[in-house]
N, C-alpha and C positions, 0 to 999 in steps of 0.2 A: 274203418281203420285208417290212422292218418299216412301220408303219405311215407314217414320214415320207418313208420312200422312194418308200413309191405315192403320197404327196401331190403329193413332187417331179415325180413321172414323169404324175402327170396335167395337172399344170402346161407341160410340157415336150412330153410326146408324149400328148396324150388322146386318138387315135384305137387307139394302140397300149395304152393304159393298161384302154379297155374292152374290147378283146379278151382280155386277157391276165385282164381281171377273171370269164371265163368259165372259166378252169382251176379245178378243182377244188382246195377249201381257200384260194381266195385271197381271196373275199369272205367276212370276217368282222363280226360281230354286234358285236365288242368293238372294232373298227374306227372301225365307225358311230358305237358310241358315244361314242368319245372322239374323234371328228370333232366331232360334234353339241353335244359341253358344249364343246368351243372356240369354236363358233361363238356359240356362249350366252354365254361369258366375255368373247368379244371385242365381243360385241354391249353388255354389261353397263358395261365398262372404256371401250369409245367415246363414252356415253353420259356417262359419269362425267367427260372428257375431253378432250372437244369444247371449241372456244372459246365464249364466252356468245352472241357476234354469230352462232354456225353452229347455236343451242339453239331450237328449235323449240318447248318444253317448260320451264316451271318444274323444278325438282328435284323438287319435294312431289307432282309430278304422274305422274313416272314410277315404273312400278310392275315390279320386276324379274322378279316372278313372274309378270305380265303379258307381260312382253316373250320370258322364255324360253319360255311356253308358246304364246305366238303363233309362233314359229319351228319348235319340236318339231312345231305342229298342223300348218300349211304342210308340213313336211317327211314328216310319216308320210301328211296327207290326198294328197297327192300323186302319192306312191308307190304308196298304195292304191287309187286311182281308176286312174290310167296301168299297174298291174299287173292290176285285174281287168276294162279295158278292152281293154288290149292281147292276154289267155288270151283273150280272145271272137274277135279278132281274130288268132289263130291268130300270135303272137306268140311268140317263143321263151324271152325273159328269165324270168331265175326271182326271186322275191321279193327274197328275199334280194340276187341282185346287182342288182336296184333299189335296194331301201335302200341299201345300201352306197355303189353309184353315185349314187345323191343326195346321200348323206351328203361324198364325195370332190370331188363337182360344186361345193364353197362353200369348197373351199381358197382359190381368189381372193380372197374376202369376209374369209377369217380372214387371209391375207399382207397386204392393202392395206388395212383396214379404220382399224388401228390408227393406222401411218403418215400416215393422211389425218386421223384426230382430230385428232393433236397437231398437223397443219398450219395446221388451223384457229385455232389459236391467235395462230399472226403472220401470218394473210390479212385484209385487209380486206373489209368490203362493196363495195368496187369489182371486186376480187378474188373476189368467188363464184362465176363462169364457170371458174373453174381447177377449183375443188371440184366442182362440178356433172360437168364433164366426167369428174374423174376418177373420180369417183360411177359415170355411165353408163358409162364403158370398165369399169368392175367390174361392173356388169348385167348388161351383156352377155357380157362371158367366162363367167360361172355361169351365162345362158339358151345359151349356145354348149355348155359342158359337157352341161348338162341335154339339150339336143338330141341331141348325140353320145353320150349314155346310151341314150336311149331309140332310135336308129336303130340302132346297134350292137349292144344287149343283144338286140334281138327282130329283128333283121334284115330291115327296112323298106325300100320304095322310098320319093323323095320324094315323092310321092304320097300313101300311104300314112301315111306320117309324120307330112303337118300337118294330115290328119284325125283322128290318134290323137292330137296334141297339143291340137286343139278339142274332144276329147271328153273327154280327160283333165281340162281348165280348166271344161267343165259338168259332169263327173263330181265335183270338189272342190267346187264350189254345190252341188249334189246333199248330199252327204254335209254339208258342212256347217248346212245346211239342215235336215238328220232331226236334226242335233246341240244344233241351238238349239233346234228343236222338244221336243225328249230333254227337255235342259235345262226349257226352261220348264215341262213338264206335272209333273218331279219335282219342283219348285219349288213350282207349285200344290199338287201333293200332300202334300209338305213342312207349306207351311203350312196346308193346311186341318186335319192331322193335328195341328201346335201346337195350334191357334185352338180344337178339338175337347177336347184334353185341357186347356185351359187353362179352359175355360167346365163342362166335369165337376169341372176342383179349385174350381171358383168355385163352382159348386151344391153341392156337399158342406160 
């Protein structure tokens, strides 16, 4: 099935679209990925887009390579936390149709994203209740998906479910947490390493 068809069909039927994402060869890697730069583009093109009265942000202030890498981070810290939560948890999903099923979970985000930019162009300020709502009915369909991933792929009671979804949400603070950590000590190391070779070219 080509990749627009499963988009369609998780839009349509996503109780049936994450079962069928368990058959073998159906969750693919190059799926994801051109799932995931859509939603980068449309994230990129919304921003570019938007009316002035719906701009949160200067222009000078938004940073593209900011914004894609905060969506990639959310989407793989995610995955990664709710798949090696859920193996503890004697879960059945396998990586792969996690990602994948994350990646297909934001087709809502990529169909109504765009149409809601330019809407914003002839809404008013009295008018932002219309965009707000339709804001939140898009949240919600993609934490709807995301739900229906994660009961389905590993086969959970509800129970079950909204404990692995709490431990999934501190397992991405976790992981992001060793990442700023990561970050900041190579940093230090970084520059103490400059500051070291710069004060040996200085004594010479």
């Amino acid at each position: 099935m080509s990749t627009w068809k499963m988009a369609g069909q998780v839009l349509a039927h996503p109780i049936d679209f994450y079962y069928d994402l368990q058959e073998p060869g159906r969750a693919r890697y190059r799926d994801a990925a051109f799932m995931m730069a859509l939603v980068v583009a449309v994230r990129i093109l919304s921003l570019s887009i938007s009316g002035i009265l719906f701009q949160r942000r200067e222009a000078y202030e938004i940073s593209f390579i900011t914004e894609a890498s905060s969506i990639l981070i959310l989407w793989l810290t995610w995955t990664v936390a709710n798949w090696g939560i859920s193996t503890i948890q004697e879960g059945e999903g396998k990586f792969k149709e996690l990602l994948v099923g994350g990646a297909y979970a934001l087709t809502p985000y990529v169909v109504m994203t765009l149409p809601l930019s330019m809407l914003t162009n002839v809404l008013t300020l009295q008018e932002m209740p219309v965009y707000i709502f339709i804001s939140g009915f898009v949240f919600l369909w993609v934490a709807f998906l995301l739900i229906m991933k994660v009961k389905i792929l590993h086969d959970f009671n509800l129970y079950k479910l909204l404990g692995i979804l709490m431990l999934t949400i501190i397992g991405m603070l976790i992981i992001w947490f060793v990442l700023i950590l990561f970050y900041g000590l190579v940093n230090q190391a970084f520059n103490f390493v400059a500051g070291l070779i710069t004060e040996i070219r200085f004594r010479m």
